[in-house]
MIDOSE-1310 file (N, C-alpha, C; in nm, 2 decimals, decimal comma, always signed):
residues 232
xxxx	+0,08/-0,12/+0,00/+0,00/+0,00/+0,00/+0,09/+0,12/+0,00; +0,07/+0,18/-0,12/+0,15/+0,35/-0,11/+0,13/+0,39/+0,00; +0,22/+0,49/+0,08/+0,20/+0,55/+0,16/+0,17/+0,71/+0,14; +0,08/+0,76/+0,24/+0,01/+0,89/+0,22/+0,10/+0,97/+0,31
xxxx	+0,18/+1,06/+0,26/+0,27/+1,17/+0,36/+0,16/+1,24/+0,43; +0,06/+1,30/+0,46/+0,01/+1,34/+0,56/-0,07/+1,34/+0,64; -0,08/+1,16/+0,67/-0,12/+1,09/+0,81/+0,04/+1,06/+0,82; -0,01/+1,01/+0,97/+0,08/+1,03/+1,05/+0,07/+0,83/+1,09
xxxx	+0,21/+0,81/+1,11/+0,27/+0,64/+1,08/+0,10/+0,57/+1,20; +0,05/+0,66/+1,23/-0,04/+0,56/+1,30/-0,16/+0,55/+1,28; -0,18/+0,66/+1,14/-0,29/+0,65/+1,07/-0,25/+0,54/+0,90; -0,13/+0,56/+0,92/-0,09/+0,48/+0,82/-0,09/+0,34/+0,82
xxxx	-0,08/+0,32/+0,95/-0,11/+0,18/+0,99/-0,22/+0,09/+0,97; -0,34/+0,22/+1,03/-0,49/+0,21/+1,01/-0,54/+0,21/+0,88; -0,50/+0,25/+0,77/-0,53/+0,22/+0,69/-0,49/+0,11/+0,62; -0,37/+0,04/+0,64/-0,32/-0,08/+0,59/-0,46/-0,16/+0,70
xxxx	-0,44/-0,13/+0,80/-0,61/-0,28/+0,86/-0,69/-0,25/+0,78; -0,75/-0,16/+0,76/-0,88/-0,14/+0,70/-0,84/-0,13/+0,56; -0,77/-0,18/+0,48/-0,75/-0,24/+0,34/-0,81/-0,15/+0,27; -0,75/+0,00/+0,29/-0,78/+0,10/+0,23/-0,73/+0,24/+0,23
xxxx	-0,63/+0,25/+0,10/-0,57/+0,39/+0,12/-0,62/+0,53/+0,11; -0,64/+0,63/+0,15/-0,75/+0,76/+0,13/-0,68/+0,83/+0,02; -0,79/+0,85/-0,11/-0,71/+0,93/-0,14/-0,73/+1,08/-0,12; -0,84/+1,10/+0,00/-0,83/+1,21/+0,04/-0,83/+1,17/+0,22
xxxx	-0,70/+1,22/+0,24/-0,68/+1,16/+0,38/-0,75/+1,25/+0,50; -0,76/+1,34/+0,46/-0,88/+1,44/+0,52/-1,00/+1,38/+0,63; -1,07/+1,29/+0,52/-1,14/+1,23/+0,56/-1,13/+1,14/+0,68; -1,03/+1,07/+0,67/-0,99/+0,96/+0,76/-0,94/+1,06/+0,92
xxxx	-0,91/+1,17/+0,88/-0,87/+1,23/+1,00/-1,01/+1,30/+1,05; -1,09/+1,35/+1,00/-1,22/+1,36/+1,06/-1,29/+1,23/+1,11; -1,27/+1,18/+1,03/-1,37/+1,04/+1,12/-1,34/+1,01/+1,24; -1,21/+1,07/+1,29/-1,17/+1,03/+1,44/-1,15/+1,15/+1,49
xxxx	-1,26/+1,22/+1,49/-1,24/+1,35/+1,57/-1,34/+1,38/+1,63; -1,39/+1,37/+1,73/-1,50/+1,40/+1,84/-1,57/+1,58/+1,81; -1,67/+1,58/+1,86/-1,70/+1,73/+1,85/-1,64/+1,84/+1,95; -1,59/+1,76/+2,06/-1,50/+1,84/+2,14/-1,35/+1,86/+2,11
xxxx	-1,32/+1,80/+2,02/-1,16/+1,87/+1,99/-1,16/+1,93/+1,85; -1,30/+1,95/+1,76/-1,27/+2,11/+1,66/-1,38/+2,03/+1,61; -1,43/+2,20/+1,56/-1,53/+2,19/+1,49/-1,57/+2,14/+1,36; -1,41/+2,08/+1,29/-1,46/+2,01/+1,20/-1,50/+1,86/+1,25
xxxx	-1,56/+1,80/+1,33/-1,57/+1,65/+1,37/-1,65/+1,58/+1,29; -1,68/+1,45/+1,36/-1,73/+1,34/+1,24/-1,88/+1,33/+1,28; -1,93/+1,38/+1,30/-2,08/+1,37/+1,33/-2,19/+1,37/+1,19; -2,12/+1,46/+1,10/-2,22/+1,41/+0,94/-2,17/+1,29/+0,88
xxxx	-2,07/+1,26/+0,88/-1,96/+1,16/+0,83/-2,03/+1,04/+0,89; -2,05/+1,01/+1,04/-2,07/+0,92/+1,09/-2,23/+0,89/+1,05; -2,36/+0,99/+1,10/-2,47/+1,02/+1,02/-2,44/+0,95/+0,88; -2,36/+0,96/+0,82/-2,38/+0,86/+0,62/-2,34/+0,71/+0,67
xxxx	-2,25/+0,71/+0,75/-2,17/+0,59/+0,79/-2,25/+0,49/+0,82; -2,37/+0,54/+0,91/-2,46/+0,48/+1,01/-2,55/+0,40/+0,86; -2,60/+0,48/+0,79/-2,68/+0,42/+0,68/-2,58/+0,33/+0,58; -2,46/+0,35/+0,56/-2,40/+0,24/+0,51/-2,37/+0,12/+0,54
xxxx	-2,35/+0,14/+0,67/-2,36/-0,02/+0,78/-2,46/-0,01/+0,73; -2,58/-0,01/+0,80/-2,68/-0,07/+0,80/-2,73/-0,14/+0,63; -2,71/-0,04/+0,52/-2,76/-0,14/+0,41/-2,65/-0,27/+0,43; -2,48/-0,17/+0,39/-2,42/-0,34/+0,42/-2,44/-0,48/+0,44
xxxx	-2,51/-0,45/+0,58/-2,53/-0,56/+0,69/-2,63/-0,64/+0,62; -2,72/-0,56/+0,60/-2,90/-0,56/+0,50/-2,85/-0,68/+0,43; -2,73/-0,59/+0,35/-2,74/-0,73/+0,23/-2,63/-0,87/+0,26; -2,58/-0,87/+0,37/-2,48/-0,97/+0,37/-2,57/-1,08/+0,49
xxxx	-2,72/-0,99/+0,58/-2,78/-1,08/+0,62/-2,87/-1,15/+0,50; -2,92/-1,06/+0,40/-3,01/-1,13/+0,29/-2,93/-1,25/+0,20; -2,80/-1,22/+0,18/-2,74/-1,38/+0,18/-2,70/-1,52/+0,25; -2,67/-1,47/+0,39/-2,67/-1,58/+0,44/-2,81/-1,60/+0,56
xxxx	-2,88/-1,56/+0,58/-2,99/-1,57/+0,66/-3,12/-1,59/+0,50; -3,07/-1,64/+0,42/-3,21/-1,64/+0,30/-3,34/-1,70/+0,36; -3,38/-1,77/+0,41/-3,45/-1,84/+0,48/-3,55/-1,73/+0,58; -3,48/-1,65/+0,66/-3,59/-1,57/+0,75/-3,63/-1,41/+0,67
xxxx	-3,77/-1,42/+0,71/-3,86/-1,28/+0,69/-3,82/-1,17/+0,74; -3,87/-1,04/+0,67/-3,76/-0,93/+0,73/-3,80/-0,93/+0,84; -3,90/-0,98/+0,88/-3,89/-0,88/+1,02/-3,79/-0,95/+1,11; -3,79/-1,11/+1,07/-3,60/-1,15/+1,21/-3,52/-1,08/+1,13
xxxx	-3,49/-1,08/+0,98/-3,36/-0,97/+0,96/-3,32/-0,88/+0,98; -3,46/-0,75/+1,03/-3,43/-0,65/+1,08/-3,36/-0,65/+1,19; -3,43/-0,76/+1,32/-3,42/-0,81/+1,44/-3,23/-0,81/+1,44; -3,20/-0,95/+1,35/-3,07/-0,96/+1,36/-3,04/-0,86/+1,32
xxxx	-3,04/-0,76/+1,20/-2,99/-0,65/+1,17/-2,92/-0,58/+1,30; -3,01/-0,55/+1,39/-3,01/-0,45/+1,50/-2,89/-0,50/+1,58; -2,90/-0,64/+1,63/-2,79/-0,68/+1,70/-2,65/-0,68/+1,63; -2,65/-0,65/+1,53/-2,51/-0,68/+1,45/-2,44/-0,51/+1,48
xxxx	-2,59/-0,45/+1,45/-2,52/-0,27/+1,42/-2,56/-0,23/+1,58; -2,54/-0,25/+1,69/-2,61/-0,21/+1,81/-2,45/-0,13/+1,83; -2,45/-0,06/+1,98/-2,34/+0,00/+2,01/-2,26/-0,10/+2,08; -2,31/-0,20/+2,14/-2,19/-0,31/+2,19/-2,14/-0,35/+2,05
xxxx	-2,14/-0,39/+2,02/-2,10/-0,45/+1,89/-2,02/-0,37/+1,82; -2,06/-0,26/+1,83/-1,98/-0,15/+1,70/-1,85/-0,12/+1,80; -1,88/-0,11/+1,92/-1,79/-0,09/+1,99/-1,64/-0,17/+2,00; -1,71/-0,33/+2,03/-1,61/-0,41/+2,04/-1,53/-0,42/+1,88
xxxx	-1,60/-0,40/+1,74/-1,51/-0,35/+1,63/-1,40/-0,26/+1,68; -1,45/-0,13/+1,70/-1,36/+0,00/+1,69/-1,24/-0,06/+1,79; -1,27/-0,15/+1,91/-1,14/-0,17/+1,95/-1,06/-0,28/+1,87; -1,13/-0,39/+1,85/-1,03/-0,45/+1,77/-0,96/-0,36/+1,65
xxxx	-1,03/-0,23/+1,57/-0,95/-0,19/+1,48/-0,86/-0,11/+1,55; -0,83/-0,08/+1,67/-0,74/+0,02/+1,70/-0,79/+0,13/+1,73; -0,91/+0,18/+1,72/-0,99/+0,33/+1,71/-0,96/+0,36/+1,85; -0,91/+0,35/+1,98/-0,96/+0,42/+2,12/-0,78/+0,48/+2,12
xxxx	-0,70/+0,42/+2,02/-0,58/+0,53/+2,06/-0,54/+0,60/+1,95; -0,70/+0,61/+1,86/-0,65/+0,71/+1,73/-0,78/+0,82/+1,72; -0,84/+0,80/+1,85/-0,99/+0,89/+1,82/-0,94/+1,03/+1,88; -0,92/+1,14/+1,80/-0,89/+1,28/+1,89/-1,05/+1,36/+1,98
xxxx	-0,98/+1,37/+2,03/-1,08/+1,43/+2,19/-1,04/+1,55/+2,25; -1,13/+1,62/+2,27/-1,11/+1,77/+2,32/-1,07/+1,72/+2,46; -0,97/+1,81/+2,58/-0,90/+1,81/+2,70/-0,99/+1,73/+2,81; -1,08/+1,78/+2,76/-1,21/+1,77/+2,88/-1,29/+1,61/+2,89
xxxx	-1,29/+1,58/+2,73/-1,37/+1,46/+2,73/-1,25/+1,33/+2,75; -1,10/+1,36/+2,71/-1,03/+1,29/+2,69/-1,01/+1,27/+2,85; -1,00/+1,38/+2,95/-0,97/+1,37/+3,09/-1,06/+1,28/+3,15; -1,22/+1,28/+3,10/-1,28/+1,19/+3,13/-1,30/+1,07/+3,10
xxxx	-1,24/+0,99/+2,99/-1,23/+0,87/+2,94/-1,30/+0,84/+2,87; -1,35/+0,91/+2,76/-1,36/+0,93/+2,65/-1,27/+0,79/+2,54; -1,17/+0,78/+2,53/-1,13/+0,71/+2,47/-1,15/+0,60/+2,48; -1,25/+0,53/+2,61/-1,28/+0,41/+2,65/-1,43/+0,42/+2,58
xxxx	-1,50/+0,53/+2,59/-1,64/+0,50/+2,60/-1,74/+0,46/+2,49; -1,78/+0,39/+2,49/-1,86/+0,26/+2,42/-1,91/+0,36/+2,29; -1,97/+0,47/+2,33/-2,09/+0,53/+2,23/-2,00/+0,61/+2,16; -1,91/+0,69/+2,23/-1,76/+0,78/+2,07/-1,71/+0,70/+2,02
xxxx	-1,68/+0,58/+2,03/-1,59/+0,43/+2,00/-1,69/+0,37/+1,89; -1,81/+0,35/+1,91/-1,92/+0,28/+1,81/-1,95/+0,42/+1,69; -1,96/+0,52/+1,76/-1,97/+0,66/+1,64/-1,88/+0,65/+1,53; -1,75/+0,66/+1,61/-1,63/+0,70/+1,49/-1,60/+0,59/+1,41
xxxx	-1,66/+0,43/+1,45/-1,64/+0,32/+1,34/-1,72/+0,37/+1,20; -1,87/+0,40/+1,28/-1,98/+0,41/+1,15/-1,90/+0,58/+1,05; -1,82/+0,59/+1,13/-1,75/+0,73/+1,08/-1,65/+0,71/+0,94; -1,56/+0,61/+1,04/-1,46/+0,57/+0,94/-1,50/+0,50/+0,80
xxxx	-1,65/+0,42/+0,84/-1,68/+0,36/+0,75/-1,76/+0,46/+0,64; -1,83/+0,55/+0,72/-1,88/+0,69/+0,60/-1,77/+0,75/+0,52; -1,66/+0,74/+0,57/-1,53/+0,85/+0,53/-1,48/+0,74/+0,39; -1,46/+0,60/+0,39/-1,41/+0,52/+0,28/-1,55/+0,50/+0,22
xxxx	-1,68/+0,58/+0,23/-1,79/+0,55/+0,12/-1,78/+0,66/+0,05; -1,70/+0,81/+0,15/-1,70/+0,90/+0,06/-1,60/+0,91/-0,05; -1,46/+0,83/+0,01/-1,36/+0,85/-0,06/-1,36/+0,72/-0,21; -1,41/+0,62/-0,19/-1,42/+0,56/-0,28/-1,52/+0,44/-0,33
xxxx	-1,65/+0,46/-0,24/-1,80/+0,41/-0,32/-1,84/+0,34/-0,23; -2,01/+0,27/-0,24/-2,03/+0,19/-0,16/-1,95/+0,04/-0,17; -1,91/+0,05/-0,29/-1,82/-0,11/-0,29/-1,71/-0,11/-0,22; -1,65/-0,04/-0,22/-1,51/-0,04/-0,12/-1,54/-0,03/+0,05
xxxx	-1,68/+0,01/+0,07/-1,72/+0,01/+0,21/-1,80/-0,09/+0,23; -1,85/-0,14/+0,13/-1,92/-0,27/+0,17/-1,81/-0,38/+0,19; -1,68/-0,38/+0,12/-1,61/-0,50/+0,10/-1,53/-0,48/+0,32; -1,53/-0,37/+0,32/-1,46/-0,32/+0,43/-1,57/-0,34/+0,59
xxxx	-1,72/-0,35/+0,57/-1,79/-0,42/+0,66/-1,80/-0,53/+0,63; -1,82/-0,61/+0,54/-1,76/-0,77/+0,56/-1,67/-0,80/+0,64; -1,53/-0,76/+0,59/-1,43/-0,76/+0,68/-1,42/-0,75/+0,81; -1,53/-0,68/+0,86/-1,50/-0,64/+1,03/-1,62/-0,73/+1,10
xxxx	-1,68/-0,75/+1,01/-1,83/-0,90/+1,00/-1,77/-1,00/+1,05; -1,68/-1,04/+0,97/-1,64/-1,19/+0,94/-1,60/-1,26/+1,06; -1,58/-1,24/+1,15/-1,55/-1,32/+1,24/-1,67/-1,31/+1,38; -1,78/-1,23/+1,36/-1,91/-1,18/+1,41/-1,98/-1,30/+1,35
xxxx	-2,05/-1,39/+1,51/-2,14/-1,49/+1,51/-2,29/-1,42/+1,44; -2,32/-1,51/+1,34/-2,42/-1,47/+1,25/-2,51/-1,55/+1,29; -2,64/-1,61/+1,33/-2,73/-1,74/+1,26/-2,84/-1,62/+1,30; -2,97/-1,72/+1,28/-3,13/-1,71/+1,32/-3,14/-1,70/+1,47
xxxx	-3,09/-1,77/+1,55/-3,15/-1,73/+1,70/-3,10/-1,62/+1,72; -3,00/-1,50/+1,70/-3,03/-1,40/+1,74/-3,12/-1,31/+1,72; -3,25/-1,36/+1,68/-3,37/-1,30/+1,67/-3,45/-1,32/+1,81; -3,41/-1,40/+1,86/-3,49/-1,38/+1,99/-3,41/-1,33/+2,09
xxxx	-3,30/-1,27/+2,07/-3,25/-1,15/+2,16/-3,33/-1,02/+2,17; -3,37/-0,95/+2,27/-3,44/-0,84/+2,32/-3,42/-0,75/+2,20; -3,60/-0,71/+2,16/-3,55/-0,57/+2,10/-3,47/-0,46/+2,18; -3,44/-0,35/+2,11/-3,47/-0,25/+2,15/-3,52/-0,13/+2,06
xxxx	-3,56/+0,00/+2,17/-3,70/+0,05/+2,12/-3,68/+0,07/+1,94; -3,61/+0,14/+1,85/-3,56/+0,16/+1,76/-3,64/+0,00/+1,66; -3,58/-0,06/+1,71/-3,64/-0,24/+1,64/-3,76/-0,25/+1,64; -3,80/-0,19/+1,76/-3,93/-0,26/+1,84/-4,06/-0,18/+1,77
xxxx	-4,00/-0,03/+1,75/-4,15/+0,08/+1,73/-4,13/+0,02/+1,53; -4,01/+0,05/+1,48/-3,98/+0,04/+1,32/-4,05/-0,12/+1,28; -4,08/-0,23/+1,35/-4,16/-0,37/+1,36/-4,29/-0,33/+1,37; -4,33/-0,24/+1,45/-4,48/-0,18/+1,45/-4,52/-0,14/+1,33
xxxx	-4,50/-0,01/+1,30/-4,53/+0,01/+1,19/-4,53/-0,01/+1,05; -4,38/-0,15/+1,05/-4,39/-0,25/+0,93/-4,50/-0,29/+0,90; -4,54/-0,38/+1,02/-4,67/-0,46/+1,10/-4,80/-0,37/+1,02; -4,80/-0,23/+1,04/-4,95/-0,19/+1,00/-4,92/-0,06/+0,87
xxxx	-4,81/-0,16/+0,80/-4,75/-0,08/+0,66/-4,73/+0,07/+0,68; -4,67/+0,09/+0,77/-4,71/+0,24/+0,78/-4,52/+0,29/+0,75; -4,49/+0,41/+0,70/-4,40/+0,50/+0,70/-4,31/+0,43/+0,84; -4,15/+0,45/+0,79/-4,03/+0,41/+0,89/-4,06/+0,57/+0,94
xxxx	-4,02/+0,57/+1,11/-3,98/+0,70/+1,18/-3,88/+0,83/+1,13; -3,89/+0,93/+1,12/-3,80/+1,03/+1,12/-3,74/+1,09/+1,28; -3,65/+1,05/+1,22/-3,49/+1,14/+1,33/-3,43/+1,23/+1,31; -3,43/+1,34/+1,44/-3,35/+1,43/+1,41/-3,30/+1,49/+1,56
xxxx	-3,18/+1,49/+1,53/-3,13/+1,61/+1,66/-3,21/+1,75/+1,65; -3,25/+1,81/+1,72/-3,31/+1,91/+1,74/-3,25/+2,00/+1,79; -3,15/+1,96/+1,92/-3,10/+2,01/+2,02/-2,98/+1,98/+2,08; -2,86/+2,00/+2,12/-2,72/+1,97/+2,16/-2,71/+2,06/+2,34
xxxx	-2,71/+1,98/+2,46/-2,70/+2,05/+2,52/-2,55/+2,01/+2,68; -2,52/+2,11/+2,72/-2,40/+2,07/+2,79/-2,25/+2,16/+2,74; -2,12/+2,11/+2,78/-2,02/+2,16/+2,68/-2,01/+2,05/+2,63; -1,89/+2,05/+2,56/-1,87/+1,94/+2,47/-1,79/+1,79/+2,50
xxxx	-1,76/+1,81/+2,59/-1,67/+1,66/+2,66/-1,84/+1,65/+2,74; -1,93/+1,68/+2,79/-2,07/+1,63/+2,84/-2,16/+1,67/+2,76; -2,21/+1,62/+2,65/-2,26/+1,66/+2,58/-2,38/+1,59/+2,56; -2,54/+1,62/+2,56/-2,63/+1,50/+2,58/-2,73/+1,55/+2,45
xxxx	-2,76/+1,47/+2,41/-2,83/+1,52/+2,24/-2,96/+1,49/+2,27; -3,09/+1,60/+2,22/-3,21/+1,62/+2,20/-3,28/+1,54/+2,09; -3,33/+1,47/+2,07/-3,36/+1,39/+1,94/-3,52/+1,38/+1,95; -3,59/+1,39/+1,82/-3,70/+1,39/+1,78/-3,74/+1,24/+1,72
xxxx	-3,88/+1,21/+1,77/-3,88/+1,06/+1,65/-4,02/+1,12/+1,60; -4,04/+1,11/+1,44/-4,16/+1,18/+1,41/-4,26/+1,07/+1,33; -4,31/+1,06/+1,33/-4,44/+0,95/+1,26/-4,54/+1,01/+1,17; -4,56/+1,03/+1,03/-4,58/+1,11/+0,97/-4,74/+1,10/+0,97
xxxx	-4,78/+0,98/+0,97/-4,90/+0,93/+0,98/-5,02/+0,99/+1,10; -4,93/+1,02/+1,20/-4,99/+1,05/+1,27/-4,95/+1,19/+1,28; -4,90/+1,25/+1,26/-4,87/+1,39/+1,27/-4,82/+1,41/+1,37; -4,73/+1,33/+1,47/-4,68/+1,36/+1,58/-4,53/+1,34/+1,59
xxxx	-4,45/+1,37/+1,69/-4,30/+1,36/+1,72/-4,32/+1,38/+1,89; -4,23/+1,29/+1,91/-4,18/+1,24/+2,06/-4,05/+1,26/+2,10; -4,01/+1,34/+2,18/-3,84/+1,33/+2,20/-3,78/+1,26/+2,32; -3,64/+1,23/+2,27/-3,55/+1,20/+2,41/-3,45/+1,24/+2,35
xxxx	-3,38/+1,23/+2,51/-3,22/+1,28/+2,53/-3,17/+1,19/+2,57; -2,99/+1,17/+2,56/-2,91/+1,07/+2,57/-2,74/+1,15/+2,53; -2,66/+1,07/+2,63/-2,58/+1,10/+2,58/-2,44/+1,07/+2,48; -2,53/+1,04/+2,37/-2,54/+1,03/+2,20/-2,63/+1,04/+2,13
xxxx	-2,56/+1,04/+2,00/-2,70/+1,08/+1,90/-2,79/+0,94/+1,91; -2,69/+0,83/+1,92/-2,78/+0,68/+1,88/-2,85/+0,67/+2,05; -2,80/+0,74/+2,17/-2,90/+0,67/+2,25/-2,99/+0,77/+2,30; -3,01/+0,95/+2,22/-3,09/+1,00/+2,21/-3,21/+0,93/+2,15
xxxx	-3,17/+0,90/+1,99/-3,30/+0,83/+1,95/-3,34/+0,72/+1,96; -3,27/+0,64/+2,08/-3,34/+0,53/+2,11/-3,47/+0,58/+2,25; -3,42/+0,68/+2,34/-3,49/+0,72/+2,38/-3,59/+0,82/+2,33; -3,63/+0,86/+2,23/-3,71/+0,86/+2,15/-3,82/+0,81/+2,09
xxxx	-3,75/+0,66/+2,03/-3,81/+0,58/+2,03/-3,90/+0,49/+2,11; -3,81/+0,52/+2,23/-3,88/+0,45/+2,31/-3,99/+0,52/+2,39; -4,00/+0,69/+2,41/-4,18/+0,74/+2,41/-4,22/+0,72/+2,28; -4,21/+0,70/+2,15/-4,30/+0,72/+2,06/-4,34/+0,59/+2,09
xxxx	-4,30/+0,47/+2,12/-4,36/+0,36/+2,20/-4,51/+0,36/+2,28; -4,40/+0,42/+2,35/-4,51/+0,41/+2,45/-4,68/+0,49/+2,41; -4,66/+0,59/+2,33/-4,76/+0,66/+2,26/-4,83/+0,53/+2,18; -4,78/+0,52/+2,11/-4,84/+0,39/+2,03/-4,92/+0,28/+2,08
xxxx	-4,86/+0,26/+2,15/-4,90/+0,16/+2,26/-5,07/+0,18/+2,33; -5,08/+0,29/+2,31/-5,20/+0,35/+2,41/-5,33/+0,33/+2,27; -5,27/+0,29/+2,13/-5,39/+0,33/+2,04/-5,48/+0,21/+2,06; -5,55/+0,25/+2,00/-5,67/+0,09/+1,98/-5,62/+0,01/+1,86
């Protein structure tokens, strides 16, 4: 693999794991940049990343799970892309001593924590969709797949709400949820996100907060739950 003069020998490394050289290295250096150490961070980056896993996954469950209905594929879906999971990747790739972190969040251990660790994977992986297609990022979630226990019974692993409300409204053909940050509140090393879940059908949105985007809108999801829950 050519080497790129301006990463630095430990991003150069990272990119020999992930079987992929940037040809805009830019990217790869945002993907590992928290919103507390500059304002260019990976938060839209990781937002594309998040939908690339997920088709990914979509299609490498539709080949080997041929046999089950979406709704366990969604099921398994969820457990493959959840934050434990994404997590335990980013360490095996190396991500907790290449993620930059503002003074504040790094003093708090930040570098350890489950939900910036699972972010900056789906980050890294938006950053090699930007830099060279979905085929080069799909070949690159296989790779971090492949050694992740696959079958059917992890469909009877616990939803959660995210799985649980998006099964509902499969169930009664209705419109998938809309997500949005609304709101950012704290400084930036404590930072807890406002999230919206909107249901078009009904004309309504439910919010939670979390401290991330993904467990804002699981909290989210999980009042628009409970709203639902109450209909006839």
């Amino acid at each position: 693999m050519r080497a790129s003069p301006s990463l630095s020998p430990d991003l150069q490394a990272l990119q020999t794991r992930l079987e992929h050289e940037f040809s805009n290295p830019r990217l790869l250096q945002q993907a590992l940049t928290h919103r507390s150490f500059s304002a260019d961070h990976n938060e839209r980056v990781e937002f594309l990343g998040d939908s690339v896993l997920n088709l990914a996954v979509a299609g490498l469950l539709y080949e080997r799970l041929s046999e089950l209905p979406e709704g366990d594929l969604s099921r398994v879906r969820a457990n493959l892309v959840k934050q434990d999971t994404l997590h335990k990747l980013a360490v095996q790739l190396g991500l907790p001593l290449l993620i930059r972190l503002g003074e504040g969040e790094a003093k708090s251990g930040g570098q350890k924590r489950p939900s910036i660790l699972a972010d900056a994977l789906e980050a890294v992986i938006g950053a090699v969709f930007l830099d060279a297609g979905f085929d080069k990022a799909d070949r690159l979630v296989r790779r971090l797949f492949q050694d992740v226990e696959i079958n059917p019974t992890m469909q009877a692993i616990g939803k959660d709400p995210k799985t649980e409300l998006q099964e509902w409204l499969q169930g009664r053909k209705m419109n998938l949820p809309i997500y949005r940050v609304v709101g950012t509140l704290g400084a930036a090393h404590k930072q807890t996100f406002d999230v919206e879940c909107e249901i078009s059908e009904f004309g309504r949105a439910e919010r939670g907060i979390g401290g991330s985007r993904r467990a804002g809108e699981q909290a989210a999801a999980a009042a628009m739950l409970a709203y639902v829950k109450t209909l006839p």
